[in-house]
LUMZA-544378 format. One line per 5 residues: number of its first residue (from 0); their letters; for each residue y, z negated, x of C-alpha. Coordinates in Angstrom, 3 decimals, always signed. Each point is the difference from the previous one (the first is absolute). Layout:
residues N
NUM	A	Y Z X  ...
***
This chain:
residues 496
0	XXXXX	+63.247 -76.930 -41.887  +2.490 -0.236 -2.634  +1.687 -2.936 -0.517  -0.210 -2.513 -2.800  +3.086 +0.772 -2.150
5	XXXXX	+1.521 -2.404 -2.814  +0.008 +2.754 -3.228  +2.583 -1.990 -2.263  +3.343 +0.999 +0.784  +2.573 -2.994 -0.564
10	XXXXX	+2.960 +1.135 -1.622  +3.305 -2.337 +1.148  +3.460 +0.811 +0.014  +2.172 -0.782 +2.443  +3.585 -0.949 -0.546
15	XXXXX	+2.800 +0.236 +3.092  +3.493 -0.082 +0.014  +2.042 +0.330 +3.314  +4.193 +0.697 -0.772  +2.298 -0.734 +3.120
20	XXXXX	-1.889 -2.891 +1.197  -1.196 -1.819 -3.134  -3.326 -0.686 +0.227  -2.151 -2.470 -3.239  -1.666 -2.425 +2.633
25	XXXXX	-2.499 -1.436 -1.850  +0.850 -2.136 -3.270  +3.845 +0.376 +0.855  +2.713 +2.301 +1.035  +1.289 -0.292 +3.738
30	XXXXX	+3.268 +2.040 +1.098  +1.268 +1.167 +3.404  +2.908 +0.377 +1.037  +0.963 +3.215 +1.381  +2.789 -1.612 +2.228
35	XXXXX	-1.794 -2.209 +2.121  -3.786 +0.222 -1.172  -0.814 -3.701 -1.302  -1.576 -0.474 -3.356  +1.683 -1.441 -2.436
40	XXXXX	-2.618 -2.493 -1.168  +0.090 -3.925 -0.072  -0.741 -1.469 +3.112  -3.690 -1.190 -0.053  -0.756 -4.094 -0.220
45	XXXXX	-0.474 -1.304 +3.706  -3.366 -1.100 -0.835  -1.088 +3.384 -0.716  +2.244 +2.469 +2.173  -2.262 +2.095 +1.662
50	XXXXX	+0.028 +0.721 +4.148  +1.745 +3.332 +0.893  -2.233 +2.484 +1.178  +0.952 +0.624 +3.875  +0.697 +2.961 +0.356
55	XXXXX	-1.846 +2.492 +2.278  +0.409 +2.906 +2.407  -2.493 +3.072 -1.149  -0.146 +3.071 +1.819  -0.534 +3.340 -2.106
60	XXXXX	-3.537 +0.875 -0.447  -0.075 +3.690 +0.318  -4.120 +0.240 +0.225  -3.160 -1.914 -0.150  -1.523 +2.858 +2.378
65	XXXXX	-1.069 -2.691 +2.560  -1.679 -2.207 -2.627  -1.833 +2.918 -1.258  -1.042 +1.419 +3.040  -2.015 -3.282 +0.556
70	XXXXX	-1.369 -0.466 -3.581  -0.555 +3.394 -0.933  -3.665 +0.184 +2.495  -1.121 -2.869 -1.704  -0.058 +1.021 -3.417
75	XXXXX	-3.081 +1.968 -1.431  -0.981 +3.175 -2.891  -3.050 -0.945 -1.729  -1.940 +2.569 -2.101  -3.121 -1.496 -1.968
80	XXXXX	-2.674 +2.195 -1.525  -0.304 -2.333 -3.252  -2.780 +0.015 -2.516  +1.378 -0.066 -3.506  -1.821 -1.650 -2.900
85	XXXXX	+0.930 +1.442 -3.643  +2.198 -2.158 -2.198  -2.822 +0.298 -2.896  -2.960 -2.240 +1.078  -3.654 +0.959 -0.296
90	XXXXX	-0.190 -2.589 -2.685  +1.964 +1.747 -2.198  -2.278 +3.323 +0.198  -3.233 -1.848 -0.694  +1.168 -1.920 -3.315
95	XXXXX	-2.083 +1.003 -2.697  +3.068 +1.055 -2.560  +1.306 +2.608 +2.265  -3.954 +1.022 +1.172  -0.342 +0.841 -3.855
100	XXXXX	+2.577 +2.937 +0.048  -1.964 +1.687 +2.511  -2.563 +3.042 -0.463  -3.462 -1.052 -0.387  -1.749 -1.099 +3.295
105	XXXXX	+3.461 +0.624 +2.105  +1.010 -3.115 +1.955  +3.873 -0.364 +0.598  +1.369 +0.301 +3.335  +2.334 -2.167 +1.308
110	XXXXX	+2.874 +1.438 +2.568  -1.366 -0.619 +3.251  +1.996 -1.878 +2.680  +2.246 +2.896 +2.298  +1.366 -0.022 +3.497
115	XXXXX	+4.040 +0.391 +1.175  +2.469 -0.628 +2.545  +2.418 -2.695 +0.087  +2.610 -0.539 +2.768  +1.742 -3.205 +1.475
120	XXXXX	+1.159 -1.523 +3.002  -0.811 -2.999 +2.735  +1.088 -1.638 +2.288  -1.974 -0.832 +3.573  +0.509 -3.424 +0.234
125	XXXXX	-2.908 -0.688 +3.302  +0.053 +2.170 +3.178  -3.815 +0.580 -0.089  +0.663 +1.424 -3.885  -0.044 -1.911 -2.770
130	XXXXX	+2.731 +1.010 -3.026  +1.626 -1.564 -2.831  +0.318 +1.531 -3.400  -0.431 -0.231 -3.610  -3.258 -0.769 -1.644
135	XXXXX	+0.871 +2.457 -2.934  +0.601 +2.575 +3.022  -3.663 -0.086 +0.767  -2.203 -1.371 -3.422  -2.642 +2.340 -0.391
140	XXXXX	+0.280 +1.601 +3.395  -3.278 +2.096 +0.841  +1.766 +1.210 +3.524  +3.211 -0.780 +1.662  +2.146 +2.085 +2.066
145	XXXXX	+2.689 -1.491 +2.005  +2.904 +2.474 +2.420  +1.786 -1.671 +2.551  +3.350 +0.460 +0.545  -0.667 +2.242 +2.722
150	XXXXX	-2.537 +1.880 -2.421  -3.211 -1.090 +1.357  -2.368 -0.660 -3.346  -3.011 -2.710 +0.290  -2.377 -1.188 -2.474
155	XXXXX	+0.886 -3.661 -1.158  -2.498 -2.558 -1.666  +1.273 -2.601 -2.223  -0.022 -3.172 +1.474  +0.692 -1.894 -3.214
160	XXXXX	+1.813 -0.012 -2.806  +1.983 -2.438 -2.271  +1.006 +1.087 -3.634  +1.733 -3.115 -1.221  +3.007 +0.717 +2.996
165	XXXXX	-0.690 +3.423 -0.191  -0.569 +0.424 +4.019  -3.087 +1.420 +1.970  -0.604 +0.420 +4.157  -1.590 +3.210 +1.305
170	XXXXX	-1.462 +0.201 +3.263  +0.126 +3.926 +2.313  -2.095 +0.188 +3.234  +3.566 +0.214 +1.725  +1.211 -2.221 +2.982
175	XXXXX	+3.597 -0.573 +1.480  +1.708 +0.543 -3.289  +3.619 -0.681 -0.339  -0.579 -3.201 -2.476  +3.373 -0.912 -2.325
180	XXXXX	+0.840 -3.728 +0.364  +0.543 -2.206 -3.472  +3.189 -1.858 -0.308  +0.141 -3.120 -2.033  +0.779 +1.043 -3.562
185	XXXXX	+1.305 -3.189 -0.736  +3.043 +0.337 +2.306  +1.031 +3.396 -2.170  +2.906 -0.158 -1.917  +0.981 +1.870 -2.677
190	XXXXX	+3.009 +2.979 +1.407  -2.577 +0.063 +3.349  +0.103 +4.127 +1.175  -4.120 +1.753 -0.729  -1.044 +2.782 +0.650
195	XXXXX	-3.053 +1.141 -2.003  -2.420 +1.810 +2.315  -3.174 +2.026 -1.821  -1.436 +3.681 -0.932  +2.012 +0.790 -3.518
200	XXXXX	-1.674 +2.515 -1.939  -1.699 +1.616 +3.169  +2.770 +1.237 +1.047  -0.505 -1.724 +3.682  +1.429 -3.342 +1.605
205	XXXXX	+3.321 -0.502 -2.090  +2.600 -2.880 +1.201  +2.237 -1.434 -3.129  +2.988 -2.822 +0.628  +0.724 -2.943 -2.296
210	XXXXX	+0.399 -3.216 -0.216  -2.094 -3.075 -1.581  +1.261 -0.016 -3.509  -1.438 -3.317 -1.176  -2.718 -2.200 +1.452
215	XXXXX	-3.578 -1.417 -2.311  +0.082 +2.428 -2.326  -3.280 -0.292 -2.674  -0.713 +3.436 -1.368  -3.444 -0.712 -1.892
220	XXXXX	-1.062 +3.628 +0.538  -3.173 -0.306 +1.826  -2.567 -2.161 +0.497  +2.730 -2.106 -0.487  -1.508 -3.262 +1.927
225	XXXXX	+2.156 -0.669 +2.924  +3.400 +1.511 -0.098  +2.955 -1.294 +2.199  +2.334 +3.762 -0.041  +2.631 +0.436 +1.974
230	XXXXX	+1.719 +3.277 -1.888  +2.657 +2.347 +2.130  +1.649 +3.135 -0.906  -0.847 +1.546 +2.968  -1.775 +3.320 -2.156
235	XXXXX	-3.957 -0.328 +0.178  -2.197 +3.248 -2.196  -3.194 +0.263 +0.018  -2.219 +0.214 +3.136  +1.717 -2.933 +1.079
240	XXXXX	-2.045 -2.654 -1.015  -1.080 -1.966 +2.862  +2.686 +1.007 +2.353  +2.340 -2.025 +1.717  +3.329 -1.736 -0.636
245	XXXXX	+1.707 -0.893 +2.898  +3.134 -1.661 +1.388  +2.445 +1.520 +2.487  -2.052 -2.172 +2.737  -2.915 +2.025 -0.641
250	XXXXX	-2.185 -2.639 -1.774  -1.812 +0.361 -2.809  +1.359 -2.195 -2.865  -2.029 +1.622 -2.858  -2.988 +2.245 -1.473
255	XXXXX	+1.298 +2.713 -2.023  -2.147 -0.620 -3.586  +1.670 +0.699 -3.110  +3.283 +1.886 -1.214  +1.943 -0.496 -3.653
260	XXXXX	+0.556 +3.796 -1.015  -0.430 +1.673 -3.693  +0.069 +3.196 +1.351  -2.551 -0.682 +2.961  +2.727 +0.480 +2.527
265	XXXXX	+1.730 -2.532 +1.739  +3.169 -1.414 -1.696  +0.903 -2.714 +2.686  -2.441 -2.441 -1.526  -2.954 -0.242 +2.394
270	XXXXX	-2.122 -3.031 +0.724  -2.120 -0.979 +3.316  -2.062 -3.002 +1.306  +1.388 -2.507 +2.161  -0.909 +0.061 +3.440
275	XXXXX	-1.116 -3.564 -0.524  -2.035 +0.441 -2.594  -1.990 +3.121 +2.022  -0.531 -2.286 +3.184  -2.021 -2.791 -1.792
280	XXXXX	-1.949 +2.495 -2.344  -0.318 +2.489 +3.573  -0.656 -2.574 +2.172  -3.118 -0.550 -2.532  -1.299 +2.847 -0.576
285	XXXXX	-0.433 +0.826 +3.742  -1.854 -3.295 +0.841  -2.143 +0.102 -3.254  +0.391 +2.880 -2.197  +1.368 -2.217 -2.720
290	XXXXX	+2.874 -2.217 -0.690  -0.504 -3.604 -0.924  +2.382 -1.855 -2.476  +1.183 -3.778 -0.923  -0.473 -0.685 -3.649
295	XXXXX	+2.194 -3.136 -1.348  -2.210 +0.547 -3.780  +3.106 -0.700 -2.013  +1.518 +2.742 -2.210  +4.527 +0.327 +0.022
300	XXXXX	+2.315 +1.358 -1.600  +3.937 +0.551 +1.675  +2.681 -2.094 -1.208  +2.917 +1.216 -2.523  +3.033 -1.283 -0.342
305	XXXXX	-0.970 -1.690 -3.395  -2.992 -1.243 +1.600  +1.795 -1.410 +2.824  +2.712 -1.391 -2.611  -2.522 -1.701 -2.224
310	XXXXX	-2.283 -1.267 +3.026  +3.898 -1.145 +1.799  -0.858 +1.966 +3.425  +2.832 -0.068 +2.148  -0.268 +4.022 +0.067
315	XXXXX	-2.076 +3.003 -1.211  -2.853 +0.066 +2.633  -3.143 -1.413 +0.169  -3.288 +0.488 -1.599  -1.494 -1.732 -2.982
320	XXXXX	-3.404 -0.874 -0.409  -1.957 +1.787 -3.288  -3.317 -1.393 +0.768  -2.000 -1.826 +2.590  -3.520 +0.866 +0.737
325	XXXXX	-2.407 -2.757 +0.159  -1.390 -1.125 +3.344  +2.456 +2.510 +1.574  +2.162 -0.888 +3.051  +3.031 -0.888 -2.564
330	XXXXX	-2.142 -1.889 -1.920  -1.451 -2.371 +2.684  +3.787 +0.062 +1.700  +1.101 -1.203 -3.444  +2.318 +2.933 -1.540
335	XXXXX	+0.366 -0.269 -3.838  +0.974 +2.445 -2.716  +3.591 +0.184 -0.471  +1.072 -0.851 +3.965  +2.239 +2.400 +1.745
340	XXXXX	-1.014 +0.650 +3.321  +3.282 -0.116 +2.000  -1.872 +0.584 +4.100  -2.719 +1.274 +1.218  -0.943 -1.665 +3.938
345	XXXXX	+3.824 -0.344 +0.372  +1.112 +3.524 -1.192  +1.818 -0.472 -3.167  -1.426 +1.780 -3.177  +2.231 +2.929 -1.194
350	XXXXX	-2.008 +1.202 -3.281  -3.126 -0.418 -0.541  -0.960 +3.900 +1.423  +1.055 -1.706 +3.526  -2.166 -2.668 -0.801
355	XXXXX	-2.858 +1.930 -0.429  +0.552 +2.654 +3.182  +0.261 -3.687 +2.123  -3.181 -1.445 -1.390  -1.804 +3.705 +0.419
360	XXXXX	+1.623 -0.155 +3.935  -1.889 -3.049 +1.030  -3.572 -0.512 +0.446  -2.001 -1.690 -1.871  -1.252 -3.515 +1.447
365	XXXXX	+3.583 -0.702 +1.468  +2.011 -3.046 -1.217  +3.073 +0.359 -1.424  +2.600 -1.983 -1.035  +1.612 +0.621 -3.756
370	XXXXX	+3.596 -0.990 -1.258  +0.342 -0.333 -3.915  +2.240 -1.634 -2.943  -1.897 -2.162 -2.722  +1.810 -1.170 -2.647
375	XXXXX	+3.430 +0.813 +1.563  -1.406 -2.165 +3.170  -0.679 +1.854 +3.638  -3.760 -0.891 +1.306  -2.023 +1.649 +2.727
380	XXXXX	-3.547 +0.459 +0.735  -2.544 +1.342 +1.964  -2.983 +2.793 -0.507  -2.305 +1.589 +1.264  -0.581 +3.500 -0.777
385	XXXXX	-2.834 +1.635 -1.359  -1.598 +3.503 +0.360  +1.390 +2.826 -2.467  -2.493 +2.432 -1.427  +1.322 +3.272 +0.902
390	XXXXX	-0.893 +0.828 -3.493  +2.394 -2.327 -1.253  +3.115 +1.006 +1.954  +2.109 +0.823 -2.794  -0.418 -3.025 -2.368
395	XXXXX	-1.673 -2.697 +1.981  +3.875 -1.462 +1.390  +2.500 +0.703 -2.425  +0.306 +1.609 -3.618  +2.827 +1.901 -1.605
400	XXXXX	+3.060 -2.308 -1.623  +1.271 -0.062 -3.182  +3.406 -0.829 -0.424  +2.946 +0.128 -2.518  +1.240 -2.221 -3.248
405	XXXXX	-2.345 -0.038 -3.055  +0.371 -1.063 -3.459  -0.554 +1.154 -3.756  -3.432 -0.934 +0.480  -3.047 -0.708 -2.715
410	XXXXX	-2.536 -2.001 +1.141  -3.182 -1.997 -1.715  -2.348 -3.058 +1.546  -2.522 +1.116 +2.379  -3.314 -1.248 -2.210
415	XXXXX	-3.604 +1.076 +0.864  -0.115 +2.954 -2.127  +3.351 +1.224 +1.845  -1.144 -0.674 +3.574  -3.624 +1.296 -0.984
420	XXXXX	+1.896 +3.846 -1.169  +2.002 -0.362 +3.542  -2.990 -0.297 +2.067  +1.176 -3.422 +1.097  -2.090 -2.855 +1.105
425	XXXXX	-0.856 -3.121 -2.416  +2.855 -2.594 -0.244  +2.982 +2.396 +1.112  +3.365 -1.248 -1.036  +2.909 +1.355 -0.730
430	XXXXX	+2.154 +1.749 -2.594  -1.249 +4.142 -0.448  +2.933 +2.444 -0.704  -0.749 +1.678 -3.371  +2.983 +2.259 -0.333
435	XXXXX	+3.318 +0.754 +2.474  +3.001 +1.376 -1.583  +1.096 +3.497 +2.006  +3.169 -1.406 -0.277  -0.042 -2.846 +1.513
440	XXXXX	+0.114 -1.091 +3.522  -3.935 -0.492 -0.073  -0.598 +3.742 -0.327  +2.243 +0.565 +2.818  -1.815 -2.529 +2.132
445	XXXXX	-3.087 +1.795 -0.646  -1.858 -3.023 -2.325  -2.508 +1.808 -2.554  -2.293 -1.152 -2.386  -3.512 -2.098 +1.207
450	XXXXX	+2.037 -1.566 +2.726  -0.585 -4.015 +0.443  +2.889 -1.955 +0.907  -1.356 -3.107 +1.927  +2.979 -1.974 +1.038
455	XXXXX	+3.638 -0.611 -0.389  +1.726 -1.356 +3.141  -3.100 -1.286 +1.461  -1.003 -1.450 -3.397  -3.133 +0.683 -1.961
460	XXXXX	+0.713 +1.805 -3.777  -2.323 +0.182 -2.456  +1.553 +0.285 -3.367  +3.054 +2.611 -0.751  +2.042 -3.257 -0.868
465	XXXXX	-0.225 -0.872 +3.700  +0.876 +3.036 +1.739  +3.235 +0.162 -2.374  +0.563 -3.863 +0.980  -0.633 +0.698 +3.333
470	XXXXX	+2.611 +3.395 +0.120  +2.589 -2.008 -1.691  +0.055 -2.611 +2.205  +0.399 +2.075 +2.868  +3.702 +0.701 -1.399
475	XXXXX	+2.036 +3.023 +2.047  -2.180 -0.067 +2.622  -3.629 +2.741 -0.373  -2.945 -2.002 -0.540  -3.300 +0.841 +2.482
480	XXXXX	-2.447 +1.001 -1.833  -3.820 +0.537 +1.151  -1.747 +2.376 -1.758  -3.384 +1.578 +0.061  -0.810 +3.439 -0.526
485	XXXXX	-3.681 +1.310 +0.182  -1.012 -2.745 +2.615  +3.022 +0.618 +2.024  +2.507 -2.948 -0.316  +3.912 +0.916 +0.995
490	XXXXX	+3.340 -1.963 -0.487  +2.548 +1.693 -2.339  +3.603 -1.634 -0.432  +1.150 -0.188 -4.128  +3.077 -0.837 -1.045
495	X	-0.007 -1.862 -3.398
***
């Protein structure tokens, strides 16, 4: 099965300059001395000198034969017999204004649905023959094929499947399988050694070496629910979607699912699921079929640095809280629009995608406890989770953040015939946008016309006098600004 592939290509340049030992180290320029080695910098405050590394005794690596030689029987080719439907939908075919062009009596025919072979990879991850791989590996499966290592092909059944994390679990009729143990995701760091372990292009078990190039990585190319990446450069093609990453101890640290390539081939850019992430949605599947989520039933956004300069958060992490859903388990735990959840049962909150992978990660009825800022002031509280709709993985926990500086804004009062030609309920307030100027700093924040801004630093606005009262008085600093945009309420920050 091919894997999912990111088509936009995005174009950066990258700058270096290395002459005799003069390197730019970040925002300044640091010198070394060819005589004796030291760097010619000022010496560092005491407060905030860091700890030398120690240094440490590494012997040559000269092969990873012994790691692969007890990973390689555990990883899987998968060939699926899929049933394709046609892009154009029946629908289409029957509606009267295209019937009309056809010969009297002649009914159109819409392209019926066509059979082909996709490839992947697995991984066993039970003795008596259950495997791990990606859901998109096996959607629309009418038969499954799986070849051992040793070449010994069985008929799998699928077991379950989850599309929001992109995972599934096939079961074989096989016993005393050599089963890959998971490491704990959470303890990989980024320069950790992979190896990438699949089927490429049918070509037969392939080994590739990398490293882990960046950890929670959001790619928004799927289903796009659930998605906690750790990327590595360690090449991945196609075929090797569902294969293993693994680190020199022979554990498995990820699920190969996704790779960044405009050509199709791999660039260094690839993307799999954390081991972490498999073993809860796994774990489920096997015992059920399905996988159970928490559901918090507020909506976030991640914090900028203007947001976190006009809210005064101590640094840029955190999520902020768009909307709260009534009787939800932030509701009755007493969350509020505008607070910026800061932990989440004693983990703190990176952005709010880490927010929403924690929430997804715990099941629902358990009691957690919740860290936030109010009004510049720390609070914590306690919920108890509810059940998310698998339906409503992608939106039901967080929503996508707007950020930036506005201004060079028209706006008019929200009055009933306004609100009535937005589709908005009786007795809405606000200010409606009327017109942004593609100059200004609105455009570039993404503002447009039939927007409703709602509040100004936590304060209601209802006339176009206010919000320019309200954005002068928040001087140098951005102003927050709550706005509402076809029932969807997000926090902008506008500089006045």
């Amino acid at each position: 099965m091919s894997l999912n592939e990111l088509s936009k290509s995005h174009p950066m340049r990258l700058w270096a300059a290395a002459v005799l030992g003069v390197a730019l180290v970040g925002g300044g320029l640091a010198t070394r001395s060819l005589a004796d080695g030291r760097t010619n910098t000022p010496a560092a405050p005491a407060a905030v000198r860091q700890t030398p590394i120690a240094p440490r005794t590494m012997a040559a690596v000269s092969s990873y034969a012994d790691v692969v030689s007890r990973v390689a029987p555990s990883v899987v080719t998968i060939r699926v017999d899929q049933r394709v439907k046609p892009a154009v939908s029946e629908q289409f075919f029957n509606d009267p204004f295209f019937r009309q062009f056809m010969p009297d009596g002649q009914q159109p025919q819409a392209p019926r649905a066509y059979h082909q072979e996709a490839l992947g990879s697995g991984v066993i991850v039970r003795p008596d023959g259950y495997i791990l791989t990606n859901e998109h590996v096996i959607d629309g499966a009418q038969s499954i094929k799986v070849t051992l290592h040793d070449r010994r092909t069985y008929s799998a059944r699928v077991v379950g499947s989850d599309k929001p994390s992109d995972l599934a679990v096939l079961k074989i009729d096989a016993a005393g399988l050599p089963a890959l143990p998971l490491a704990n995701s959470e303890q990989v760091r980024v320069g950790d050694v992979v190896l990438a372990v699949g089927d490429p292009l049918g070509v037969g078990q392939t080994v590739t070496m990398g490293i882990i190039s960046a950890k929670g990585r959001v790619t928004s190319l799927g289903d796009g629910s659930f998605e906690d990446f750790l990327q590595t450069d360690a090449p991945i093609n196609r075929g090797n979607s569902g294969g293993a990453l693994v680190n020199t101890d022979g554990e498995l640290v990820g699920i190969n699912s996704q790779i960044l390539s405009p050509s199709g081939g791999s660039i260094g850019i690839g993307f799999a699921i954390p081991s972490n992430m498999a073993r809860n949605v796994m774990t489920q599947l096997i015992a059920t079929g399905h996988v159970r989520r928490g559901l918090l039933g507020v909506t976030v956004q991640g914090v900028t640095a203007d947001l976190a300069s006009s809210l005064g958060l101590p640094a840029v992490e955190g999520a902020i809280v768009d909307k709260v859903e009534p009787d939800g388990a932030g509701a009755q735990a007493g969350l509020e629009q505008g607070d910026v959840i800061t932990a989440f049962d004693g983990r703190p909150v990176v952005d709010s995608n880490a927010l929403r992978n924690d929430v997804a990660g715990t099941l629902p009825g358990t009691n957690v406890t919740i860290g936030y800022l109010r009004d510049g002031h720390a609070r914590t509280t306690h919920a108890t989770l509810q059940a998310l709709n698998s339906d409503s993985g992608r939106t039901s926990t967080t929503s996508a953040g707007h950020g930036g500086t506005n201004g060079g804004l028209t706006v008019a009062p929200l009055d009933a015939r306004r609100a009535a030609r937005l589709g908005l309920p009786a007795g809405s307030r606000g200010v409606v946008v009327e017109q942004v100027d593609p100059s200004g700093s609105a455009a570039d924040a993404g503002l447009r016309p039939g927007d409703v801004i709602q509040q100004v630093n936590r304060r209601p606005v209802n006339t176009p006098g206010e919000l320019d009262q309200a954005l002068r008085q928040a001087g140098h600093r951005p102003a927050l600004v709550l706005v509402e945009r076809q029932g969807t309420p997000f926090y902008v920050t506008i500089r006045g």
